[in-house]
C-alpha positions as CSV (number, residue, x, y, z in Angstrom):
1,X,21.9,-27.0,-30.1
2,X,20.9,-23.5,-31.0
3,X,23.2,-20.8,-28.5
4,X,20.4,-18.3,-26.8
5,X,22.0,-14.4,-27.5
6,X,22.1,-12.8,-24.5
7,X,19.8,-10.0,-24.0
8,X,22.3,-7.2,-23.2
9,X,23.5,-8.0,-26.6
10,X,20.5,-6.7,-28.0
11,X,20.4,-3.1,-27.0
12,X,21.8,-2.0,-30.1
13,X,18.2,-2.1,-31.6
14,X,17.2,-5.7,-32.7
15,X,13.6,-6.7,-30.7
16,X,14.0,-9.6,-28.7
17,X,10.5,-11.3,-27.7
18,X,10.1,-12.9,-24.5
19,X,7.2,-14.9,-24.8
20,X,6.8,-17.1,-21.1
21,X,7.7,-14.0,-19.2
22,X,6.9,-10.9,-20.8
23,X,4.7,-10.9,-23.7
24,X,5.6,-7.4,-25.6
25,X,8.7,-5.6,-26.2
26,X,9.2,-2.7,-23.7
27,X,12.2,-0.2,-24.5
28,X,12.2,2.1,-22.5
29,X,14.8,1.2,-20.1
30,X,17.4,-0.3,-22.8
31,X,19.9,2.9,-22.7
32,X,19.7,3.0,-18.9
33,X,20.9,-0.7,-18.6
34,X,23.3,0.3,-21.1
35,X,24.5,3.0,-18.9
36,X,24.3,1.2,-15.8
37,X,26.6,-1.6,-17.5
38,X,28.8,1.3,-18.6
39,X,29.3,2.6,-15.5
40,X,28.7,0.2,-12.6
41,X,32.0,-1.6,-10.4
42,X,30.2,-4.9,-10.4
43,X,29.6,-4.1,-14.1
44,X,31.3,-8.1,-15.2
45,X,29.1,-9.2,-12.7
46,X,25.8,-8.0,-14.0
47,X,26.5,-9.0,-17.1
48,X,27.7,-12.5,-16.5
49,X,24.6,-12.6,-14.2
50,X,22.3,-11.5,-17.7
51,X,24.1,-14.2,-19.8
52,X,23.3,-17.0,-17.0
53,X,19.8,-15.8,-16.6
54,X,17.4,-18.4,-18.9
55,X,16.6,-16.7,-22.2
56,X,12.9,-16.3,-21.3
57,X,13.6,-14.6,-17.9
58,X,16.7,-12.4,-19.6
59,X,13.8,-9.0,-20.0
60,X,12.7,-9.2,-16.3
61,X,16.4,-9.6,-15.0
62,X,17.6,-6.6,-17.5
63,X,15.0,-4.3,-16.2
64,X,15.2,-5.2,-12.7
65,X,19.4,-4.0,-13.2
66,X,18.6,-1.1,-15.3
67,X,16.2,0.6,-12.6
68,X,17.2,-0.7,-9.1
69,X,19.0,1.4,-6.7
70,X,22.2,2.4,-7.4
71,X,22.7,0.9,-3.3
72,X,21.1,-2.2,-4.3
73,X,22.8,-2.8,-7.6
74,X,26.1,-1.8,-6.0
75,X,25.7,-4.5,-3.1
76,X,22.5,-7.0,-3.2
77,X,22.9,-10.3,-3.0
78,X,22.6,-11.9,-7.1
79,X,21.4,-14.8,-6.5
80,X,18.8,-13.2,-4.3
81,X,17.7,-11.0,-7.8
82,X,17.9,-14.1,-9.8
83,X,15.5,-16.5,-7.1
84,X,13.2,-13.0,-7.6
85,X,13.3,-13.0,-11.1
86,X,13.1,-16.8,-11.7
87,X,9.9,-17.1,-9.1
88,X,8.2,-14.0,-10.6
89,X,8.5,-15.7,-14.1
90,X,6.8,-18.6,-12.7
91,X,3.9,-16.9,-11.6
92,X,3.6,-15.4,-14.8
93,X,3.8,-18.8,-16.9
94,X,1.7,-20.3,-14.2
95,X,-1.9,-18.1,-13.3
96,X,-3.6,-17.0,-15.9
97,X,-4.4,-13.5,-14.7
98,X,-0.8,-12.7,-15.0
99,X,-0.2,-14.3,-18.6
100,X,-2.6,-11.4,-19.8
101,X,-0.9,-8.4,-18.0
102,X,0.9,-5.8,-19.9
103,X,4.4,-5.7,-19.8
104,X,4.6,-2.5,-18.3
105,X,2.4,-3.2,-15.0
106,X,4.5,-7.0,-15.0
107,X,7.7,-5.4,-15.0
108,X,6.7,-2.6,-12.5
109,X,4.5,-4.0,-9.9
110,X,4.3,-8.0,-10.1
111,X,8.3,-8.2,-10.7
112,X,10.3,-5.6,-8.0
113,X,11.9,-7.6,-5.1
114,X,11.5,-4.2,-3.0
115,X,8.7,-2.1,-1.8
116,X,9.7,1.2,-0.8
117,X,13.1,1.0,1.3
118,X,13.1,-1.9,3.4
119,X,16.0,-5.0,4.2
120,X,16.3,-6.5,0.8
121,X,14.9,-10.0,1.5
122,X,14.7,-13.2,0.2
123,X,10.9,-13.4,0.1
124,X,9.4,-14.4,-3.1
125,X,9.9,-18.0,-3.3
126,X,8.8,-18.1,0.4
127,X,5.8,-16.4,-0.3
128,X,5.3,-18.6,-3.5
129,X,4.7,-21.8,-1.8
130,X,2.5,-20.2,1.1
131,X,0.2,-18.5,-1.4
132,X,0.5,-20.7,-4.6
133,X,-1.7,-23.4,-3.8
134,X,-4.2,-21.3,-2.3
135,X,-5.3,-19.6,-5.0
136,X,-4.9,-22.0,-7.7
137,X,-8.4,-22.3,-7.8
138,X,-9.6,-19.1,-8.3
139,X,-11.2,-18.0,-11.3
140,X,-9.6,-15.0,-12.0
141,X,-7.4,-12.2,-10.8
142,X,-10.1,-10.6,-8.0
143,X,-11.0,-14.0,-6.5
144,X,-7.2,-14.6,-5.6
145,X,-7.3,-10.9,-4.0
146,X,-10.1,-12.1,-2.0
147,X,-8.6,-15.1,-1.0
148,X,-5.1,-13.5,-0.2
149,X,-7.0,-10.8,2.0
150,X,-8.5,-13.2,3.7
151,X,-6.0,-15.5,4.7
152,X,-2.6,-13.3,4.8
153,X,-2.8,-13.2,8.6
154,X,-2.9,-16.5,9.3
155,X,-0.4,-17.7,6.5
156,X,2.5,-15.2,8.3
157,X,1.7,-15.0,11.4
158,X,1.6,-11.4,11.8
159,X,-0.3,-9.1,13.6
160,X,-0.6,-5.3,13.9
161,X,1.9,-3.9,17.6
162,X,3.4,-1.0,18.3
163,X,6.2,-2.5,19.8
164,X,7.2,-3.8,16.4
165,X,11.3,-3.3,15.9
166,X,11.2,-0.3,13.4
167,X,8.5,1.2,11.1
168,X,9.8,-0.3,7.2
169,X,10.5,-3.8,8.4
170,X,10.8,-6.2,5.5
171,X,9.0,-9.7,5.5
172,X,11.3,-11.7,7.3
173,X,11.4,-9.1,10.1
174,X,8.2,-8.9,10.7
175,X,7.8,-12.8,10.3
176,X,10.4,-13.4,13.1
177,X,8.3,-11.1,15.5
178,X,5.0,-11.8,15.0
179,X,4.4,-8.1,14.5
180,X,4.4,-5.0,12.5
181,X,3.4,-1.2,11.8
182,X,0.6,-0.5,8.8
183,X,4.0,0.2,7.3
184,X,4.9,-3.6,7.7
185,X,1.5,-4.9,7.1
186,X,1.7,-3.1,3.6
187,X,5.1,-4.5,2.9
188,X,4.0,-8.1,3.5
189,X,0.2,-7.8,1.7
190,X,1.9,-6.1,-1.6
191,X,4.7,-9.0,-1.4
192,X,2.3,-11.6,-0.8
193,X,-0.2,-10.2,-3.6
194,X,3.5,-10.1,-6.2
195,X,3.9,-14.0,-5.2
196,X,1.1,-14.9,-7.4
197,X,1.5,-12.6,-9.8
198,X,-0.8,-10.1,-8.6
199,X,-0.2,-6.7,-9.6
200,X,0.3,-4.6,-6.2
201,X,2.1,-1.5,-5.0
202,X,2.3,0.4,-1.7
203,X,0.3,3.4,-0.9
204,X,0.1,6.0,2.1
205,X,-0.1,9.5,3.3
206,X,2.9,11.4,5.4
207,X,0.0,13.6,7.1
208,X,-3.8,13.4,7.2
209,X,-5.1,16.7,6.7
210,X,-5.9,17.4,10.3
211,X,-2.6,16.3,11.1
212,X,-3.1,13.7,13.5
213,X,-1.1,11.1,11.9
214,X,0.0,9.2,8.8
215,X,-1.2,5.6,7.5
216,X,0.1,2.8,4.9
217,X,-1.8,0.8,3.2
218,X,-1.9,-1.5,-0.3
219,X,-3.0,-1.3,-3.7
220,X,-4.2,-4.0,-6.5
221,X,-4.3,-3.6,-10.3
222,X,-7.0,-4.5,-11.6
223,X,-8.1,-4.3,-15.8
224,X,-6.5,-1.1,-16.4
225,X,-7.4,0.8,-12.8
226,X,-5.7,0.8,-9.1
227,X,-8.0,-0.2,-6.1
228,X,-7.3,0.3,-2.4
229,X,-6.9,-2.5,0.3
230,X,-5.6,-3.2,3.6
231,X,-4.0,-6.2,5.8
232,X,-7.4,-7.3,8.1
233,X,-9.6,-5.9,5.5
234,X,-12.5,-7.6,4.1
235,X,-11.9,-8.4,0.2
236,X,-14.4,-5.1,-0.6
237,X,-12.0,-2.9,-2.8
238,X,-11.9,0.9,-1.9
239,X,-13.9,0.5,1.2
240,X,-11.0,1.0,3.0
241,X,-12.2,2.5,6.8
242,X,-10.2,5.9,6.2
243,X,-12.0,7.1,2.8
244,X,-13.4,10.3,4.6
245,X,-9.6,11.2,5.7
246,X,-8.4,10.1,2.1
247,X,-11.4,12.3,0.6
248,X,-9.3,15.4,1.8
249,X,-6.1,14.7,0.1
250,X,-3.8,17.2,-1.3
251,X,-2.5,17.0,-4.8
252,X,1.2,17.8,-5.1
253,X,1.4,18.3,-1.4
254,X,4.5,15.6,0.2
255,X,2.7,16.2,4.0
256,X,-0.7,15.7,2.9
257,X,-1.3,14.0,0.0
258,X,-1.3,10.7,-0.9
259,X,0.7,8.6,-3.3
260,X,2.2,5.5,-4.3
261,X,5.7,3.9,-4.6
262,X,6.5,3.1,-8.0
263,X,10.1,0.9,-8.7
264,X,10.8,2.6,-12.0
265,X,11.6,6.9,-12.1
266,X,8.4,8.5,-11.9
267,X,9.7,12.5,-11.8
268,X,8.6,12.5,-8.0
269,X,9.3,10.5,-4.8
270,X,7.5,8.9,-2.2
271,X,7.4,10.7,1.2
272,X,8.5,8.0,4.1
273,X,7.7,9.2,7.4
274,X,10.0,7.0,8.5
275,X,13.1,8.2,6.5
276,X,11.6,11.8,6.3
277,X,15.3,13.2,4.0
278,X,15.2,10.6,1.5
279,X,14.2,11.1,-2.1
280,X,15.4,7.5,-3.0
281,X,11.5,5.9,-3.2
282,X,9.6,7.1,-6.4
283,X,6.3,7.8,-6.1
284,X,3.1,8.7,-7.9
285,X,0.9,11.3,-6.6
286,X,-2.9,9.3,-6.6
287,X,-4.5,11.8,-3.9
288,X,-7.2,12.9,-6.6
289,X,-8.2,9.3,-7.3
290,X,-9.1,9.1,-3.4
291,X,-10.9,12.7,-3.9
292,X,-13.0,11.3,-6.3
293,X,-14.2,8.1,-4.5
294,X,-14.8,9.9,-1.4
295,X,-17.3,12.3,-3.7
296,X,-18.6,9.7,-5.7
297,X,-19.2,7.1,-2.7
298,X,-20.7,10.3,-0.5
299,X,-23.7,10.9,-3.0
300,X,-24.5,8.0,-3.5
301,X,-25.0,6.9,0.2
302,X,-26.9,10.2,0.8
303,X,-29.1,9.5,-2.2
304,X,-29.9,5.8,-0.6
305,X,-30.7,7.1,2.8
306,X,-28.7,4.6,4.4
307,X,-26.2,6.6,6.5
308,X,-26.8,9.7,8.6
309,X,-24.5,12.2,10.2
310,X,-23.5,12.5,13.5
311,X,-21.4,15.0,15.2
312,X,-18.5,14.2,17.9
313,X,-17.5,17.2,19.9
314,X,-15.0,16.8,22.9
315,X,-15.5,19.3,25.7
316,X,-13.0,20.0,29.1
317,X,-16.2,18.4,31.3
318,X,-19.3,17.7,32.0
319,X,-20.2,21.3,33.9
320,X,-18.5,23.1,30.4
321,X,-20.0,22.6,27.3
322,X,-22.0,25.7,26.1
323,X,-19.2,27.6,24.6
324,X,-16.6,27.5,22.1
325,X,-13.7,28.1,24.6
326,X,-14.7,24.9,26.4
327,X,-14.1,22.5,23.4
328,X,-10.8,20.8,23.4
329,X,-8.7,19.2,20.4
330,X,-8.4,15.6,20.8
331,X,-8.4,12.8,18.1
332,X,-11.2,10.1,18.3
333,X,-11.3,7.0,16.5
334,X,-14.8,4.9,15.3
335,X,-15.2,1.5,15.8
336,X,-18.3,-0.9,14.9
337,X,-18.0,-4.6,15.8
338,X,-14.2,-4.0,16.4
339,X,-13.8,-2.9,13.1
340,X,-12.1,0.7,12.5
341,X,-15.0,2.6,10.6
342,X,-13.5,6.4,10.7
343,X,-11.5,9.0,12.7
344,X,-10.4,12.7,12.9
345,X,-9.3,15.1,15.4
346,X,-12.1,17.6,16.7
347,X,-12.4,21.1,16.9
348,X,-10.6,23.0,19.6
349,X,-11.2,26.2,21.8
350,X,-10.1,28.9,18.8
351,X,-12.8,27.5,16.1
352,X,-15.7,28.7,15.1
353,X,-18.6,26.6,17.2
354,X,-20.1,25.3,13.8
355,X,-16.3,23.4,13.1
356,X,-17.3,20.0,14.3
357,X,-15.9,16.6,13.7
358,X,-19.1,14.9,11.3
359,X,-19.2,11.2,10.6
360,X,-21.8,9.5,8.0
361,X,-22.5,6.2,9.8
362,X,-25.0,3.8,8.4
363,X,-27.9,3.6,10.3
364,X,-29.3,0.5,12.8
365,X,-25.7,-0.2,14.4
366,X,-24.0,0.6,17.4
367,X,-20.7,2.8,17.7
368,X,-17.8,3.1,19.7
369,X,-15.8,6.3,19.9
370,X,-12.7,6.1,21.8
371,X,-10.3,8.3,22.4
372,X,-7.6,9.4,25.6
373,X,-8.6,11.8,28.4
374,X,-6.5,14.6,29.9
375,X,-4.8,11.6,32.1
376,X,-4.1,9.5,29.0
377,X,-6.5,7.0,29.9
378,X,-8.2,5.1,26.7
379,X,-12.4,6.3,26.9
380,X,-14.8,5.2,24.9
381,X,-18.1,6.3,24.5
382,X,-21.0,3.5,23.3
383,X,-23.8,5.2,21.1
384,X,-26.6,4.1,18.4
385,X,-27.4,5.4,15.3
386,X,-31.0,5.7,14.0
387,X,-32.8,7.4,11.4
388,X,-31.8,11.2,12.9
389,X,-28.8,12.8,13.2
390,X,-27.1,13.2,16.5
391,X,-24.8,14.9,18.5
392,X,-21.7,12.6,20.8
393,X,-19.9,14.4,23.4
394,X,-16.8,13.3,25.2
395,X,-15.3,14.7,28.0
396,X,-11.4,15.2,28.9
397,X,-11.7,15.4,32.2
């Protein structure tokens, strides 16, 4: 029988081709697993764990070593990275829209047993054989997003609660309780999305540019460009309910921009609300990308005539609402059929009287804005939208 040489034999320049896992050889990374091999305490240990590993998994598992954490590849359980490895492998040999991927977007957001920084789980071959069979039948790569988005909250059980443990909970946590933040919804739609060899990564904002809170949500890879999507959502892509909020992004800014976790070194990190000192999450800043559909997706539904704009000012009461003094800062969220359509945080008593929260709503449908008086009570104010623009007030008090 012919002996398999080990990949970490190979860094010395030979090209080893990995045919049922990766497809291309990718070198970017060889002198950092040399390094890490160099230099690491459970150095004998990685290596042995790189000679065991099945010659046609041997890429995934050296990449996985050469960029983890120096935490995780200090201390993670190895037979955790190789179940990971083995079961991401498997996807790739098994559904066709992963055969075809490039190594690079395998490697870096189908293969990763992590998201940003949460308990290091035992999820993949889990999340295998709840997902595999359901989108065996799909036709292609955007069919199984569609069917993953539809079904994810049934399959796990999980809903969205504030009274979820902690913010970054992994998938097992937020399993167990039945709950989770946007932050844990993420975590288990880019996991679940990875299972079948989905390319998937996690995306969010520290800050919306009105300051009135941050959000988390999930991106797919599809044919060379990155989509936005969300736990709950329908399977549109980028029609994600906070695209006017996103529109206002800023580029290079850690509070109020957006960007995306990436497992490999990117030059820049990911901001974590949740972990606000940490610098140990790389990230990619996307906030333009969201700038651009926000333009784009804004002229064309002007041009159609299908949307029209309606104002939302919040006043103290009822008996003061002619001047600018009497306007009060509160933040008001937009419903339609208990769907989440928009939001923002209205103009208070120091702004000019022509700085207004504006929505573009599509036309024949009833709205619901709701937001908290001065006594923290949940309002909500019921209106229709016709062909003209209008005006909603609310009242604080």
């Amino acid at each position: 029988m012919k002996k398999s040489i080990p990949f970490f034999l190979l860094l010395a320049g030979s090209i080893y081709s990995f045919s049922a896992c990766t497809s291309s050889s990718s070198t970017d990374y060889r002198q950092q697993l040399k390094t890490v091999l160099d230099h690491s305490p459970r150095a004998d240990s990685l290596r042995s764990l790189l000679h065991q590993t099945p010659r046609d998994e041997q890429k995934a598992m050296a990449y996985l070593i050469a960029w983890m954490p120096q935490e995780d590849r200090d201390t993670m359980s190895l037979d955790l990275l190789k179940e990971n490895v083995e079961y991401a492998c498997r996807a790739r040999a098994e559904f066709s829209w992963t055969k075809t991927l490039p190594d690079s977007i395998f490697l870096n957001e189908v293969l990763p047993y992590a998201v940003v920084d949460e308990t290091r789980d035992s999820w993949r071959k889990d999340f295998y054989h709840r997902f595999a069979s359901r989108v065996a039948q799909c036709a292609d790569m955007r069919a199984a997003i569609d069917t993953i988005n539809r079904i994810i909250p049934e399959v796990v059980g999980v809903e969205y609660n504030t009274l979820r443990e902690k913010t970054n909970q992994s998938p097992s946590e937020s399993i167990r309780q039945g709950m989770a933040s946007c932050t844990g919804l993420s975590i288990l739609l880019v996991d679940a999305f990875r299972s079948v060899g989905i390319p998937a990564r996690f995306a969010g904002t520290a800050a919306w540019h009105d300051n009135r809170g941050n959000h988390s949500w999930t991106e797919v890879w599809i044919d060379g460009a990155w989509f936005s999507t969300e736990y709950y959502r329908p399977p549109a892509l980028d029609k994600i309910w906070f695209m006017a909020d996103a529109g206002k992004s800023v580029s290079g800014d850690h509070t109020h921009g957006i960007y995306a976790a990436s497992f490999k070194p990117t030059g820049d990190w990911f901001p974590m609300v949740w972990n606000e000192q940490s610098r140990d999450v790389h990230g990619v800043d996307v906030s333009k990308r969201y700038r651009d559909i926000y333009a784009e997706s804004t002229k064309t539904i002007m041009e159609q005539g299908t949307h029209t704009n309606v104002t939302f000012m919040m006043f103290r009461d009822k008996q003061h609402t002619s001047d600018s003094g009497d306007r009060v800062k509160a933040n008001v969220d937009v419903f339609c059929n208990g769907m989440q359509v928009g939001g923002g945080s209205t103009a208070g008593p120091l702004q000019d009287m022509n700085d207004a929260l504006n929505f573009l709503l599509e036309k024949g449908h009833s709205y619901t804005f709701s937001y908290e008086n001065s006594q923290g009570e949940k309002t909500l104010v019921e209106v229709f939208v016709g062909n003209d623009p209008i005006t909603v007030k609310g009242y604080m008090q």
